[in-house]
gemmi code that builds the backbone of each chain (N, CA, C; Angstrom):
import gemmi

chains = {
    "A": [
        ("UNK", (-7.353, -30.375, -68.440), (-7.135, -30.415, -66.987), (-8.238, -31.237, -66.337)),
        ("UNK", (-7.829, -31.709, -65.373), (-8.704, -32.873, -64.680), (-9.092, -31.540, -63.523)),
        ("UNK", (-11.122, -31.631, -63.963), (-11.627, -30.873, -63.676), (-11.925, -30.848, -61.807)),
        ("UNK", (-11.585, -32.597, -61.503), (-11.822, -32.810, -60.324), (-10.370, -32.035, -59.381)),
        ("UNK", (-9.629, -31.592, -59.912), (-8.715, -31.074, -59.293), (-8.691, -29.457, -59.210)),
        ("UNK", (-8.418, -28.834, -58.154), (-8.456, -27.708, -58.267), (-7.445, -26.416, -58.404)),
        ("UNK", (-7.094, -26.038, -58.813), (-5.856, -25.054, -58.334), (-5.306, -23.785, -57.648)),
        ("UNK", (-4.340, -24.302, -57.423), (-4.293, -23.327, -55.736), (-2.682, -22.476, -55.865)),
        ("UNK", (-2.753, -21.095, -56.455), (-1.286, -20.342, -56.754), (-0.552, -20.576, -55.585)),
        ("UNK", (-0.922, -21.498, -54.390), (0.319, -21.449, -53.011), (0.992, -22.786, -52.616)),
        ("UNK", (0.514, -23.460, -54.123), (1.267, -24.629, -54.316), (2.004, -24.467, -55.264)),
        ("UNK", (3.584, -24.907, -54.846), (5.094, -24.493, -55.793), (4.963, -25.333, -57.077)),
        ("UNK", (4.017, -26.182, -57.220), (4.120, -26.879, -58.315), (2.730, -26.608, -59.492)),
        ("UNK", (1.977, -25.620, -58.677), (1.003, -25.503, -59.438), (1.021, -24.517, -60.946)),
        ("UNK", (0.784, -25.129, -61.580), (1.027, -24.384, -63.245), (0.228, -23.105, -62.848)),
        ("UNK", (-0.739, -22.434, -62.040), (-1.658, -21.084, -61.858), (-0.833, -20.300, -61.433)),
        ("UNK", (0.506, -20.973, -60.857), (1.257, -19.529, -59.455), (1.819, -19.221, -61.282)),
        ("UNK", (2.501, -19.944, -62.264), (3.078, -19.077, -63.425), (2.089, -18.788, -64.094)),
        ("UNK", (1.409, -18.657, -64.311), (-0.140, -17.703, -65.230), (-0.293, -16.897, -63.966)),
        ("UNK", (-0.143, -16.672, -62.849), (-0.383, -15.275, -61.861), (1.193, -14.436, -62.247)),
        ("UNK", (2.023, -15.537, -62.284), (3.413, -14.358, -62.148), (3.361, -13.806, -64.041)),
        ("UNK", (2.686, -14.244, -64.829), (2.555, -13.727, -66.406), (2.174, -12.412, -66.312)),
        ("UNK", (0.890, -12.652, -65.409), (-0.416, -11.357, -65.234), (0.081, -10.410, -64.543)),
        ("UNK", (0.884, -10.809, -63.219), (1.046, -9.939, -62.365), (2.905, -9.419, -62.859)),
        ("UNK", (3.653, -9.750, -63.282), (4.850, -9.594, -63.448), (5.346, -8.249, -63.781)),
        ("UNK", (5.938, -8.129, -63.585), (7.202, -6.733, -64.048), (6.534, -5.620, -65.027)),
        ("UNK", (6.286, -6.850, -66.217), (5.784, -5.731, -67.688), (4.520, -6.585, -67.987)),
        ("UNK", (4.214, -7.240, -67.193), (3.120, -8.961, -67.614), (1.885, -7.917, -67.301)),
        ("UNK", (2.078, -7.063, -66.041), (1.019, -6.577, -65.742), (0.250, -5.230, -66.558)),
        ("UNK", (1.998, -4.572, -66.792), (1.642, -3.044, -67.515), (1.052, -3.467, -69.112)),
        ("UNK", (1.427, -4.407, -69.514), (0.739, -4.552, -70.628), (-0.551, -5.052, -70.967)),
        ("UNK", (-0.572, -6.041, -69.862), (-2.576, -5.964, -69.587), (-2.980, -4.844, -69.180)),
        ("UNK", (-2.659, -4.286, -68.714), (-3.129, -2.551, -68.133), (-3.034, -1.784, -69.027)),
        ("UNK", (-2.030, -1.463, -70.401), (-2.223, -0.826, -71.829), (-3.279, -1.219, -72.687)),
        ("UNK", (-2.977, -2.584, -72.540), (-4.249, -2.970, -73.638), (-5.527, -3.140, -73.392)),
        ("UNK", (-6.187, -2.789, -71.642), (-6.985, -2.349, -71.379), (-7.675, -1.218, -71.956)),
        ("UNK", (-6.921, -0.384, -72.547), (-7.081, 0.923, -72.761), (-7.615, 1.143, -74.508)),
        ("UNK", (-6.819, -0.377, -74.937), (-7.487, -0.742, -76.326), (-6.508, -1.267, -77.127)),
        ("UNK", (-6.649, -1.650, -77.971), (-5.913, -2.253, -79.125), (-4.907, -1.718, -79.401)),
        ("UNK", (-3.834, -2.233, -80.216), (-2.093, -1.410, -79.518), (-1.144, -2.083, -80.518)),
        ("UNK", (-0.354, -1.315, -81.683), (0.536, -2.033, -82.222), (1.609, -2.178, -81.281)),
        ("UNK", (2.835, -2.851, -81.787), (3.778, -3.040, -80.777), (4.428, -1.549, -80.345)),
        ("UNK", (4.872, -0.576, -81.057), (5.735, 0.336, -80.991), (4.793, 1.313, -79.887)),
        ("UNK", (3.381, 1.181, -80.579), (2.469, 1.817, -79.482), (2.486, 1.641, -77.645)),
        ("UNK", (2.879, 0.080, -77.833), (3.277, -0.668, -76.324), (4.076, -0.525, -75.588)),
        ("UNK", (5.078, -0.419, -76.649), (6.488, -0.060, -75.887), (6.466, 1.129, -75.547)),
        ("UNK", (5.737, 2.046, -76.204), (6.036, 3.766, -75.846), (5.138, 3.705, -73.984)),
        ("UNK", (3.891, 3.017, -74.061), (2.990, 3.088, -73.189), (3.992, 2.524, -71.787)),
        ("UNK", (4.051, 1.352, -72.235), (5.062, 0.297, -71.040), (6.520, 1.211, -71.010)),
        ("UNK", (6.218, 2.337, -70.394), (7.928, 3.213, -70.208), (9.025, 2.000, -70.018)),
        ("UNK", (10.415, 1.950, -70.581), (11.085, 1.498, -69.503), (11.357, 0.344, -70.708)),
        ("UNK", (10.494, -0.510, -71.263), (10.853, -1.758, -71.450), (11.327, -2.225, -72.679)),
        ("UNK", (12.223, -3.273, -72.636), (13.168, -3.130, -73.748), (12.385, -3.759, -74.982)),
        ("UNK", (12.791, -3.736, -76.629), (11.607, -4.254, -77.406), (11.677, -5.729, -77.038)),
        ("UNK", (12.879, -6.676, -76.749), (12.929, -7.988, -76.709), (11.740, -8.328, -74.905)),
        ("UNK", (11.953, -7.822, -74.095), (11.289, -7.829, -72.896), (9.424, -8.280, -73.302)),
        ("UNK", (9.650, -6.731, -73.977), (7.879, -6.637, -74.335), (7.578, -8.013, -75.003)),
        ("UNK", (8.306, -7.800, -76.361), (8.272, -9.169, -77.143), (8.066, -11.015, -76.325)),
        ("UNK", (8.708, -11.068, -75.336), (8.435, -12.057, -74.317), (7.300, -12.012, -73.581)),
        ("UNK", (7.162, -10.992, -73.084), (5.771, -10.300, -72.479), (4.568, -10.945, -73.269)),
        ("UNK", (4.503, -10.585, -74.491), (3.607, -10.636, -75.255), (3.104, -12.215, -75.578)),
        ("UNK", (4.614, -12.511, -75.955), (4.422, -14.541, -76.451), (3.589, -14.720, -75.236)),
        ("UNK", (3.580, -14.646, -73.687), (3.450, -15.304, -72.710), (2.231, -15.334, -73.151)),
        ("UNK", (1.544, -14.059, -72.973), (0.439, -13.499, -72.768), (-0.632, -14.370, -73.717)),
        ("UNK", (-0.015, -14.288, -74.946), (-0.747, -14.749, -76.241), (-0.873, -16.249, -76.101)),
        ("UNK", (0.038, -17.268, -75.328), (0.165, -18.287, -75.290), (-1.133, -18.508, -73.893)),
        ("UNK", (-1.419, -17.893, -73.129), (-1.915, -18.228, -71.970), (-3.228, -17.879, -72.652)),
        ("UNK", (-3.724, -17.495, -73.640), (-4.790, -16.662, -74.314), (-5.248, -15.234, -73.518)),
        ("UNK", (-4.546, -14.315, -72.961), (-4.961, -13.676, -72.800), (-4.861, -12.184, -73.583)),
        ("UNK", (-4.128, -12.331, -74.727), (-4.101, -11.573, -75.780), (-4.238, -12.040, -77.180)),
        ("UNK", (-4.255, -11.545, -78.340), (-4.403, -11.866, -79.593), (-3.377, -11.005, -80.145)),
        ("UNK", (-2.637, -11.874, -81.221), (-1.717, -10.874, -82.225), (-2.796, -10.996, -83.551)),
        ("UNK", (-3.103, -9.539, -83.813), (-3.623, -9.533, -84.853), (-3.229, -9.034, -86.266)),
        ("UNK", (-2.932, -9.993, -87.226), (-2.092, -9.761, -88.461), (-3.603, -9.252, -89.262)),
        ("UNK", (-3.220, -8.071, -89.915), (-4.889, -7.533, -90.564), (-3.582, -7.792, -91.827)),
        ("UNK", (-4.489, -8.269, -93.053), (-4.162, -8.590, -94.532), (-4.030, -7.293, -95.414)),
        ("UNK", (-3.300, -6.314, -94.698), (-3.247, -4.887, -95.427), (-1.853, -4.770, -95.715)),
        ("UNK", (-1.104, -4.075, -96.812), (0.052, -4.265, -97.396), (0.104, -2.613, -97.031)),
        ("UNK", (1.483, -2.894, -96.299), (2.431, -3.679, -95.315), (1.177, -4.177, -94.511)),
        ("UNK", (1.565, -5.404, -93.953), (0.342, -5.576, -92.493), (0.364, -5.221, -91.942)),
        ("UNK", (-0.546, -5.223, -90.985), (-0.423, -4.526, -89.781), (-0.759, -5.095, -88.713)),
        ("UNK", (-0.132, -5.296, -87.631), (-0.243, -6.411, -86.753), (-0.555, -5.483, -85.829)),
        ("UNK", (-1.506, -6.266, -84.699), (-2.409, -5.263, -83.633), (-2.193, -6.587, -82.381)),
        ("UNK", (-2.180, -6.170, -81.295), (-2.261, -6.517, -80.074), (-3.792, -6.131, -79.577)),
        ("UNK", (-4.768, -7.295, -79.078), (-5.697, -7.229, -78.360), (-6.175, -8.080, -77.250)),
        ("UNK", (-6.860, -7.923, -76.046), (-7.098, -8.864, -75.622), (-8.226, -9.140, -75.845)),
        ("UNK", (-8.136, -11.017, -75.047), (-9.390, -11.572, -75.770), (-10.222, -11.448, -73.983)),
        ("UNK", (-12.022, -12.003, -74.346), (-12.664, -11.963, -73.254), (-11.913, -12.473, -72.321)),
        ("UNK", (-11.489, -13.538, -71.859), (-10.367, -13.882, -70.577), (-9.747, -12.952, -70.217)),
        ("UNK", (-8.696, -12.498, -71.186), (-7.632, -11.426, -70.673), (-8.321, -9.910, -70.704)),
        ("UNK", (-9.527, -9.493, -71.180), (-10.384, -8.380, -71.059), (-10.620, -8.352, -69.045)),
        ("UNK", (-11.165, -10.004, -69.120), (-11.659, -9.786, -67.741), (-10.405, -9.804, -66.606)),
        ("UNK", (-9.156, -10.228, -66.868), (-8.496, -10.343, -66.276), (-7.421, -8.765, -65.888)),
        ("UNK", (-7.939, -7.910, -67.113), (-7.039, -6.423, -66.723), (-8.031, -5.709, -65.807)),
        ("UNK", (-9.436, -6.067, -66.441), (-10.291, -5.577, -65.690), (-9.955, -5.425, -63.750)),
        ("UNK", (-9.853, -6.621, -63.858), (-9.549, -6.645, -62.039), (-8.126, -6.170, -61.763)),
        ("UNK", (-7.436, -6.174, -62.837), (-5.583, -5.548, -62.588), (-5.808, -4.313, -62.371)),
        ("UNK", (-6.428, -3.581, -63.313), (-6.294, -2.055, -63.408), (-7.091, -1.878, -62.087)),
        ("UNK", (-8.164, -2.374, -61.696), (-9.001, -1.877, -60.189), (-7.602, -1.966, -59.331)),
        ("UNK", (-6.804, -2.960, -59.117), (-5.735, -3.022, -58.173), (-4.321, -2.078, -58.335)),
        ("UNK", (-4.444, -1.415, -59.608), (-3.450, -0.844, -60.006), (-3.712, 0.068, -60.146)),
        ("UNK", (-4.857, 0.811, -60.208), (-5.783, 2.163, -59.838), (-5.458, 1.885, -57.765)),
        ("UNK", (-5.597, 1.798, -57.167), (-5.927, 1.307, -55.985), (-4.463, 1.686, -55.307)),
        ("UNK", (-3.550, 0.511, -55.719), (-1.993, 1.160, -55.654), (-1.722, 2.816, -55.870)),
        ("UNK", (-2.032, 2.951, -57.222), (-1.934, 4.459, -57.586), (-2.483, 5.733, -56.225)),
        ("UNK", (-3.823, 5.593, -56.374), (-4.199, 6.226, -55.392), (-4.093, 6.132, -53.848)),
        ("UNK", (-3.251, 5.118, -53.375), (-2.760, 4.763, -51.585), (-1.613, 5.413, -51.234)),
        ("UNK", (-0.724, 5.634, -52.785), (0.615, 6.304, -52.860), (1.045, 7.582, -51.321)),
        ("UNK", (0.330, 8.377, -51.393), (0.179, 9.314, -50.014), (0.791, 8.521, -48.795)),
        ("UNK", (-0.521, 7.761, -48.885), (-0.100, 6.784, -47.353), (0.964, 6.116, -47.511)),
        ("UNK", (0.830, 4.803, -48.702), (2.560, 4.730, -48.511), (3.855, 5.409, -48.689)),
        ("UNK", (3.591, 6.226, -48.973), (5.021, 6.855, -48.894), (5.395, 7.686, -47.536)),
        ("UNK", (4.059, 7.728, -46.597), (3.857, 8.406, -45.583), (4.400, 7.136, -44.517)),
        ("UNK", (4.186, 6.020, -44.736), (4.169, 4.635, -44.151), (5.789, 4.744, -44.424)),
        ("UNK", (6.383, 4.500, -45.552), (7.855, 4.364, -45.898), (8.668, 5.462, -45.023)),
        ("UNK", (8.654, 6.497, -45.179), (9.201, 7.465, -44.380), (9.201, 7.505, -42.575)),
        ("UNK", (7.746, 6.797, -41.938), (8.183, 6.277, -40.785), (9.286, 5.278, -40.575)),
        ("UNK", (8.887, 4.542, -41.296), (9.638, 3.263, -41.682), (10.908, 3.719, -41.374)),
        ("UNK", (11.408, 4.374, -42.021), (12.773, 4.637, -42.466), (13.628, 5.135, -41.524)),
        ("UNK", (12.458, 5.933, -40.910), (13.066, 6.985, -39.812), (13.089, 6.125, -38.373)),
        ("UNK", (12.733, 5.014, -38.153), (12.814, 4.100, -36.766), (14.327, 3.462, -37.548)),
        ("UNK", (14.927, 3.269, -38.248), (15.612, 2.396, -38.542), (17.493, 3.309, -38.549)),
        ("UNK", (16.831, 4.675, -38.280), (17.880, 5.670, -39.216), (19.039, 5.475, -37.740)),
    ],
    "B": [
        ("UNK", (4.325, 13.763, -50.129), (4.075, 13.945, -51.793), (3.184, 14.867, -52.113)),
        ("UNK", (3.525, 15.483, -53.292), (2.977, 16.771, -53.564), (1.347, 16.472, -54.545)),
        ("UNK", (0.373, 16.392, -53.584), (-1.062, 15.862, -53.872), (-1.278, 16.435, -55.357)),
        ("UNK", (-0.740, 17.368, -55.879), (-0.833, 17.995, -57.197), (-0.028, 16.898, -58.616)),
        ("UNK", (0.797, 15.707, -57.806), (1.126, 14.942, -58.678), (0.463, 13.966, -58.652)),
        ("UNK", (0.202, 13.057, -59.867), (-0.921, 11.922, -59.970), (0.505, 10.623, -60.084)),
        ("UNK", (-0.044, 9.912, -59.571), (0.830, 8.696, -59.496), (0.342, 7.614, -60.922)),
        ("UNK", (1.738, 6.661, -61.740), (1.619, 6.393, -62.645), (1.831, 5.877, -63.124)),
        ("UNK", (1.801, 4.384, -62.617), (2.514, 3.125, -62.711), (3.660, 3.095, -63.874)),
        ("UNK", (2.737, 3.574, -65.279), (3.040, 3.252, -66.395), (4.371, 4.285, -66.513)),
        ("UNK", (4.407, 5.487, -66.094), (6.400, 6.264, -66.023), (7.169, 5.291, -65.006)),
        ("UNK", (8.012, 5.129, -65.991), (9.377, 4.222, -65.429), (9.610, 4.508, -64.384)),
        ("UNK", (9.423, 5.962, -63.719), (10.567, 6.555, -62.524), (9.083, 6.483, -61.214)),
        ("UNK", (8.207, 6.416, -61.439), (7.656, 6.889, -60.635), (6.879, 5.554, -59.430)),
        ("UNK", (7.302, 6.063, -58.545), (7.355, 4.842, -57.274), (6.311, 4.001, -56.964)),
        ("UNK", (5.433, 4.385, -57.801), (4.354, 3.454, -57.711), (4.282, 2.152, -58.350)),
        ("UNK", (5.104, 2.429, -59.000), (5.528, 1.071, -60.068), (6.378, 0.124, -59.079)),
        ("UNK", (7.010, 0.350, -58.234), (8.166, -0.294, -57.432), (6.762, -0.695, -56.015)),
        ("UNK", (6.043, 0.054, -55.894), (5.140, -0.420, -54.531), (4.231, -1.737, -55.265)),
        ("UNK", (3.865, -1.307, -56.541), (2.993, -2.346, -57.412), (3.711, -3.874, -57.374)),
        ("UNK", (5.461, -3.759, -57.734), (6.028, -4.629, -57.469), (5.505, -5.462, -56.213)),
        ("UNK", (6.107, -4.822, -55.322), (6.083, -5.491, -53.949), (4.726, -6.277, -53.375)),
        ("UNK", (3.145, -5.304, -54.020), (1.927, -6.243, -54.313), (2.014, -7.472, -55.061)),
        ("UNK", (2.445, -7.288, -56.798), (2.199, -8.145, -57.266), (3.388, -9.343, -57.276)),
        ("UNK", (4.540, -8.963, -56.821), (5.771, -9.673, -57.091), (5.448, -11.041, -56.751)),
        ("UNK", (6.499, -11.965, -57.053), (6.106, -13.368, -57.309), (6.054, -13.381, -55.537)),
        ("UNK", (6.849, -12.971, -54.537), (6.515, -13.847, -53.430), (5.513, -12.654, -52.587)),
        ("UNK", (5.455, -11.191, -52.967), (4.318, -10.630, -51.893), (3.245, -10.686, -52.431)),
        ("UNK", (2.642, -10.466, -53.491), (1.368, -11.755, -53.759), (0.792, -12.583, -53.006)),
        ("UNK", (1.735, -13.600, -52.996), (1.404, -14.815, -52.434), (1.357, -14.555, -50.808)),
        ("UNK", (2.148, -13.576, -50.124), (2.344, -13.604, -48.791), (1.113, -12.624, -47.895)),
        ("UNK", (0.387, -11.827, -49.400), (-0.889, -11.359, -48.860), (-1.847, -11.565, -49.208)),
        ("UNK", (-1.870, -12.561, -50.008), (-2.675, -13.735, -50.103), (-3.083, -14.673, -49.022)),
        ("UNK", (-2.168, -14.828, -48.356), (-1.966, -15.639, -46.967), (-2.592, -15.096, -45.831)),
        ("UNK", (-1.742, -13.804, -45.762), (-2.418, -12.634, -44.759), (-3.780, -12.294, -44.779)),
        ("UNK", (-4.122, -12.084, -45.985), (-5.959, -12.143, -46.188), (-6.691, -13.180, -45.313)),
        ("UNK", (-6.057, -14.822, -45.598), (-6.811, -15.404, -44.754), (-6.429, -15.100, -43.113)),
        ("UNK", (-5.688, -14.454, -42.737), (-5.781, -13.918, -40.738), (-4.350, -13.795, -40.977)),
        ("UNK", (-4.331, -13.242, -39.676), (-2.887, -12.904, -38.870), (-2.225, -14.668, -39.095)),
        ("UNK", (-0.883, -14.239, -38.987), (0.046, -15.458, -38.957), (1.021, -15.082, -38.238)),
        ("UNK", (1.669, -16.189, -37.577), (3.268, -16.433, -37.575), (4.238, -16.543, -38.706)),
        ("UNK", (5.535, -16.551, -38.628), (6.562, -16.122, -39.622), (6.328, -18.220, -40.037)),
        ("UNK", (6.562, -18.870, -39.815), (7.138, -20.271, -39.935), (5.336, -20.468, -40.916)),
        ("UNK", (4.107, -20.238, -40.114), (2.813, -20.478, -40.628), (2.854, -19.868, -42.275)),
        ("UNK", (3.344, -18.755, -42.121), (3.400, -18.084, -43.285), (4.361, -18.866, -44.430)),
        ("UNK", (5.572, -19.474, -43.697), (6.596, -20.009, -44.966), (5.969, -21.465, -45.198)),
        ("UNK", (4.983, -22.076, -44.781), (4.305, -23.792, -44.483), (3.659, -22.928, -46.224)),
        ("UNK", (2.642, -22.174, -45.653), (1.564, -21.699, -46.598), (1.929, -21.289, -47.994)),
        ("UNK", (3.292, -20.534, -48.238), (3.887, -19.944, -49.071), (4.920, -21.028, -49.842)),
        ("UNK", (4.091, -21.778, -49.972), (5.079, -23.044, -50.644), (6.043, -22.934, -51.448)),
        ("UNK", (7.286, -23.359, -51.111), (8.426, -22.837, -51.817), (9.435, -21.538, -51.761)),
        ("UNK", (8.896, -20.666, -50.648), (9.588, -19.603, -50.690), (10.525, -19.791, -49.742)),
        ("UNK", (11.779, -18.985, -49.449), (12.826, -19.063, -48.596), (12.773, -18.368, -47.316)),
        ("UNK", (13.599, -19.042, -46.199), (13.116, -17.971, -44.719), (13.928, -16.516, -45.694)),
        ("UNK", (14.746, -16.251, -46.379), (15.421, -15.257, -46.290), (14.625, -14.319, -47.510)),
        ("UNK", (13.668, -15.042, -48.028), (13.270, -14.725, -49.048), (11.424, -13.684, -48.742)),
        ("UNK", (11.293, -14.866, -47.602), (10.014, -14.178, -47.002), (10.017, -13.246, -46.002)),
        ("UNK", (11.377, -13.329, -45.503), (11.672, -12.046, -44.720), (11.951, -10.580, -45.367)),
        ("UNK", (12.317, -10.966, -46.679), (12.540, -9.640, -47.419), (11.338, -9.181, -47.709)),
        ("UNK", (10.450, -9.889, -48.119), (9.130, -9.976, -48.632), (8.314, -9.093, -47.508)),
        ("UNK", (8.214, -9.702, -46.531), (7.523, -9.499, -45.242), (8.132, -8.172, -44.772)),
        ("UNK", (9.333, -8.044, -44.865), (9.830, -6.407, -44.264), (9.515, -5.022, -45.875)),
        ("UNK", (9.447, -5.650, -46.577), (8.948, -4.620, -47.717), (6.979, -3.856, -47.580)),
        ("UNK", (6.906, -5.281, -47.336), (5.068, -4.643, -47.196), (4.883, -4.284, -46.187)),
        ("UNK", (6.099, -3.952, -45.145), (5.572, -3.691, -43.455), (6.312, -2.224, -43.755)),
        ("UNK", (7.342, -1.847, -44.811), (7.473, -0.737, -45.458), (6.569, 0.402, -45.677)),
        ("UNK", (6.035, -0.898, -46.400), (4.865, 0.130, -47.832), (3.478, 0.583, -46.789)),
        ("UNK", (3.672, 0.079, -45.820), (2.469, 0.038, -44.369), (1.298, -0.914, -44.798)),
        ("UNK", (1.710, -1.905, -45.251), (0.584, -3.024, -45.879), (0.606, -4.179, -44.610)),
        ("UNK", (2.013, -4.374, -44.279), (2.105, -5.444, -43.007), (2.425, -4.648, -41.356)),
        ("UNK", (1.816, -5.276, -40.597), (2.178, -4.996, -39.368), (2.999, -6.327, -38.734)),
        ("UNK", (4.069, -5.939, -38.433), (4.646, -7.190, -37.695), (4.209, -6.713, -36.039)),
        ("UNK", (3.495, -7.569, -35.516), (2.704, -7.220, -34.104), (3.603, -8.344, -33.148)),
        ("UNK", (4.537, -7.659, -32.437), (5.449, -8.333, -31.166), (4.412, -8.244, -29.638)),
        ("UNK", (3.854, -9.294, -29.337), (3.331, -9.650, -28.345), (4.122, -9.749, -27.172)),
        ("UNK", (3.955, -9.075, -26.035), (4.826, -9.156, -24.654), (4.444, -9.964, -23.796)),
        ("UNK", (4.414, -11.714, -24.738), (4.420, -12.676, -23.648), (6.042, -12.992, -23.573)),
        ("UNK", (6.298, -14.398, -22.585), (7.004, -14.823, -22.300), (7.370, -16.256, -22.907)),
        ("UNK", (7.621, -16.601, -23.830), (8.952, -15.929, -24.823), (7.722, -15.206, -26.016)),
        ("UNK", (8.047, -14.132, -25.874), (7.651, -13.036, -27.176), (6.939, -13.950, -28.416)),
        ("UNK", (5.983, -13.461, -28.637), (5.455, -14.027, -30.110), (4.860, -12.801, -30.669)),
        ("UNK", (5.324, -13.425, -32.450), (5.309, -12.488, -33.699), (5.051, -12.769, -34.286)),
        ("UNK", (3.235, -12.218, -34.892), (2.527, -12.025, -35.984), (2.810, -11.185, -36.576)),
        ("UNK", (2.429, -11.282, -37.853), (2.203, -10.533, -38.847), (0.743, -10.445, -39.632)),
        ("UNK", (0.642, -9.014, -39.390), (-1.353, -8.934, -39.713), (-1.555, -8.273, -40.902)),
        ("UNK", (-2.324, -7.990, -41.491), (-2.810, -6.387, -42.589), (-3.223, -5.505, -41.911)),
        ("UNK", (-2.450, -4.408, -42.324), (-3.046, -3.014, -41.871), (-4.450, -2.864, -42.683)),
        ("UNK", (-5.541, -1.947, -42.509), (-6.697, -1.542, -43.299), (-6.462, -1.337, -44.544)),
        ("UNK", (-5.120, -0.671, -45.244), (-4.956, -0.309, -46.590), (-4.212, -1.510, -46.933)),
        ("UNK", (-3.674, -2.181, -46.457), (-3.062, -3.772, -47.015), (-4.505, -4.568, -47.013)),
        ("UNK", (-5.629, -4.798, -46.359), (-6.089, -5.605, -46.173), (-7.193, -5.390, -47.714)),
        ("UNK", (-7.306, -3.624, -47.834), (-8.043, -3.683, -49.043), (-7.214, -4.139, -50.232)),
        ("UNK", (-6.088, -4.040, -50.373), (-5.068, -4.140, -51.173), (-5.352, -6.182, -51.776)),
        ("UNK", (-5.086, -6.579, -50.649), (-5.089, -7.828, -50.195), (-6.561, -8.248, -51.471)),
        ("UNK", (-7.691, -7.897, -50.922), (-8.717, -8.323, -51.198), (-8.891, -8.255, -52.797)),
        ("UNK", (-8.204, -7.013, -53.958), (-8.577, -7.052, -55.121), (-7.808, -8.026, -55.515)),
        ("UNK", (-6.364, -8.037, -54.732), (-5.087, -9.283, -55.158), (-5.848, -10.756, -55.527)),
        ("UNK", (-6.826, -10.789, -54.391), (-7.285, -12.274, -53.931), (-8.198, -12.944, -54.769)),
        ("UNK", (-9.152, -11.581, -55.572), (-10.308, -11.696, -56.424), (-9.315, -12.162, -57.838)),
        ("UNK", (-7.979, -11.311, -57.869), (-7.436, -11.586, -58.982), (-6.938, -12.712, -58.990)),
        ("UNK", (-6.461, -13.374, -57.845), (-5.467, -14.745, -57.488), (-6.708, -15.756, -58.271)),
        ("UNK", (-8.541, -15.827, -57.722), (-9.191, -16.008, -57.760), (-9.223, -16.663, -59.243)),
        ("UNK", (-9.797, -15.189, -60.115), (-10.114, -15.405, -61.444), (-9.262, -16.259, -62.081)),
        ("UNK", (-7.532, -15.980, -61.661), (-6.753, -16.600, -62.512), (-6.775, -18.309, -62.127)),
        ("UNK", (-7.009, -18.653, -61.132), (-7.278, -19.950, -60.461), (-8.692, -20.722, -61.388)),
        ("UNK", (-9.448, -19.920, -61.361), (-10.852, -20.296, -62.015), (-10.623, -20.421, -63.017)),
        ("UNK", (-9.559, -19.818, -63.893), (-9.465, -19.690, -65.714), (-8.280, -20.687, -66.318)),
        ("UNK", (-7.783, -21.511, -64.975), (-7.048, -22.195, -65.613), (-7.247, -23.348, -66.792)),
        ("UNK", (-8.974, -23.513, -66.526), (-8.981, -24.866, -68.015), (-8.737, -23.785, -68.732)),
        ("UNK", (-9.770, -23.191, -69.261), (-9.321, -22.410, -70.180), (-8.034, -21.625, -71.003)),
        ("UNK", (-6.872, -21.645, -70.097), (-5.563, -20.978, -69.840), (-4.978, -22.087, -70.717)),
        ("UNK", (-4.719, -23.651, -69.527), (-4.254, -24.615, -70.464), (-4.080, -24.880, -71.693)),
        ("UNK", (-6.013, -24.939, -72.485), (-6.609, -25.531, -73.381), (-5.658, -24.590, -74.360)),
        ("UNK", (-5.640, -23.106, -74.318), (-5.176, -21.979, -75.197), (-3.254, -21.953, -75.112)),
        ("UNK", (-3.038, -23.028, -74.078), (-1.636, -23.346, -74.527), (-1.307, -24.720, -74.894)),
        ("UNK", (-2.034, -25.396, -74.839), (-2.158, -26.861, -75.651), (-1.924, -26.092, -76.961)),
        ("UNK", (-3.251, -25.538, -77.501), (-3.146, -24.882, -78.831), (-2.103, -24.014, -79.599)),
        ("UNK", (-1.944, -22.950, -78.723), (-0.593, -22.334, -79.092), (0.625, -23.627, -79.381)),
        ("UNK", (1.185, -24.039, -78.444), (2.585, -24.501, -78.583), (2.125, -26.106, -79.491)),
        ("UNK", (0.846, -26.230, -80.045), (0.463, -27.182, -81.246), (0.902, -26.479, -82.189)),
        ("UNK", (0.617, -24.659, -82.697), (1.240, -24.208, -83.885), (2.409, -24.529, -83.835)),
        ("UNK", (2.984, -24.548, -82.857), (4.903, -24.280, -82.695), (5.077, -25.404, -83.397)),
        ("UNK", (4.715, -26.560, -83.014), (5.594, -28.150, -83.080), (5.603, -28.246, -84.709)),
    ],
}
model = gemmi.Model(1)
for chain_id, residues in chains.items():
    chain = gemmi.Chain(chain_id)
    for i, (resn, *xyz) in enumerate(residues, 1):
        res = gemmi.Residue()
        res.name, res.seqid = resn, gemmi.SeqId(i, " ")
        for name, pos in zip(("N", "CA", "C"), xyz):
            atom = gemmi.Atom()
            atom.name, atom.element = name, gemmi.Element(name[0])
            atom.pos, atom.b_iso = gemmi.Position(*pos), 0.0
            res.add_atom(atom)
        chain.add_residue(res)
    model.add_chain(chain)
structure = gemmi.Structure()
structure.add_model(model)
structure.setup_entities()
């Protein structure tokens, strides 16, 4: 990348808004937020990431691994055993997810206190 | 909500996962991203939000004014004007989003370089 250029996720053409929608996405996010928690075969992931189908995760994962923010790790043990980790980038990058996803978690009160006004001007 | 339940992104059913959406989703992201930098108009907001649709940022914009993250503020001039601001719990919301928009902006050599490499195994 031409270092003199900078990038800005609120430009439609900028390659950063798709590495934000990887991180931040659907299951892009819950799985940086699992593997925060530590190292993770796949079946382990899927149980963690409620909800998501194995092909989903499986996409999830390529992204992730392709953007470097995870590692598939094949250990040379018969059967192998393949491990999901992230690397320092994607360490630092759940780091700030989970603060925002801790944050969400705990506002829940208010918004749902917020939604229910909401709802009730509209009824 | 019954303060005795903990909210949990990671269970499928539980609504925090759907408010997380509406933070991280591809266009409210970006639209409180925007909001971080000040109050806006609806048209200022779609200039800034490059690429998104009026019908698209209106959905956007009426979801986080839901979740009590946006205030749409109707001014009683003559002809009426309508901002849209952060409430205090959007605006903190806003701010971990921004650090994250941030990092991922900053990590793009790095991001690239690790998909140069990847999709070199592929070929």
């Amino acid at each position: 990348m031409d270092p003199a250029l900078e990038s800005d996720v609120f430009a439609r053409a900028c390659t950063s808004r798709l590495v934000l929608q990887d991180v931040t996405g659907r299951w892009g996010a819950l799985a940086l937020g699992a593997l925060h928690e530590g190292p993770a075969r796949f079946n382990a992931l899927r149980r963690r990431v409620d909800g998501v189908s194995e092909k989903m995760l499986a996409q999830t994962l390529q992204a992730l691994e392709r953007d470097g923010f995870v590692v598939r790790d094949v250990q040379g043990t018969i059967p192998p055993k393949v491990e999901y980790r992230l690397t320092p980038l994607g360490a630092r990058l759940a780091e700030q997810l989970v603060a925002l996803i801790e944050l969400v978690e705990g506002s829940m009160g208010e918004v749902l206190a917020a939604q229910a006004a909401y709802d009730a001007t509209r009824d």
